[in-house]
C-alpha positions as CSV (number, residue, x, y, z in Angstrom):
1,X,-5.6,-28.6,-45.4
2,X,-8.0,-26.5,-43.1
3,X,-6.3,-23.6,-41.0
4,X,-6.8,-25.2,-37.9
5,X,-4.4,-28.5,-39.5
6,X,-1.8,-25.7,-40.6
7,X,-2.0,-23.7,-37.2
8,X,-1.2,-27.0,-35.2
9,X,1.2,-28.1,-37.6
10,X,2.9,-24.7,-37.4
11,X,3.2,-25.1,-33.6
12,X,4.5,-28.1,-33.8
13,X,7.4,-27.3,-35.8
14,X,7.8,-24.5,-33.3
15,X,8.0,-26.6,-30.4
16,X,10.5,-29.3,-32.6
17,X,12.4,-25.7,-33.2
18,X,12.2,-25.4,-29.2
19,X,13.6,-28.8,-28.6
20,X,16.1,-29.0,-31.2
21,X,17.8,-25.6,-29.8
22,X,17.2,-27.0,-26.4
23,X,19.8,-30.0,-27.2
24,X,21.4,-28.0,-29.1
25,X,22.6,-25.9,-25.9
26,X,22.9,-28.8,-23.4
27,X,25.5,-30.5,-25.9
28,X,27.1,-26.6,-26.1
29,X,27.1,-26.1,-22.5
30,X,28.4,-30.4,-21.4
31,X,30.4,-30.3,-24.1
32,X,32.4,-27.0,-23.1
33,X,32.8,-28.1,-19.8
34,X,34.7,-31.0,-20.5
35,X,32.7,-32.9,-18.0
36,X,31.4,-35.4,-20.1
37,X,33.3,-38.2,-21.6
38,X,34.5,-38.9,-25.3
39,X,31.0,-42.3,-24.7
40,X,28.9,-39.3,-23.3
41,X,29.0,-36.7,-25.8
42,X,29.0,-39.2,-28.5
43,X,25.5,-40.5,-27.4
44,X,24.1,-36.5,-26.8
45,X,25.1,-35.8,-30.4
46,X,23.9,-39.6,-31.4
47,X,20.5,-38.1,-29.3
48,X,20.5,-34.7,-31.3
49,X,20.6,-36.5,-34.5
50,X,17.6,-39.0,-34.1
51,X,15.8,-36.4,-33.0
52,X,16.4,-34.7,-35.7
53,X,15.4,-37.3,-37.5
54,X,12.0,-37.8,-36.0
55,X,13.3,-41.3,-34.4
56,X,12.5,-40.1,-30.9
57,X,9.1,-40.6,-28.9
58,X,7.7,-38.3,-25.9
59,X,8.8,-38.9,-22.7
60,X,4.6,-39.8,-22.0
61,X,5.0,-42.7,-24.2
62,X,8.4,-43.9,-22.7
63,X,7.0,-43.7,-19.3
64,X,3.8,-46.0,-20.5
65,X,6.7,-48.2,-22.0
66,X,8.8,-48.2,-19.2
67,X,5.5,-49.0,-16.4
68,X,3.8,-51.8,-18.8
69,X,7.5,-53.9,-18.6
């Protein structure tokens, strides 16, 4: 792989890293509160977890979704 594949690669981890720390603190911070139901924080933590996975898609691609139905 060329540097520049490996550079943007490394930045996207980062910014995965970013994201993942991101949910990670809105289910902390919800969560602690208590102001979230048993439904809610199951589907944050359901949320977390795809992500995680890579099953998620940007929020550019859901808004094309969402305006071609």
């Amino acid at each position: 792989m060329s540097e520049a594949v490996v550079r943007e690669l490394r930045l996207l981890r980062e910014k995965v890293d970013r994201v993942e720390e991101l949910l990670e603190t809105v289910l902390e911070v919800l969560t602690r509160e208590d102001e979230l139901s048993e439904d809610d924080r199951e589907a944050l933590e359901e949320a977390l977890k795809e992500h995680e996975k890579g099953e998620t898609i940007t929020l550019e691609e859901a808004a094309k979704t969402l305006c071609t139905e």
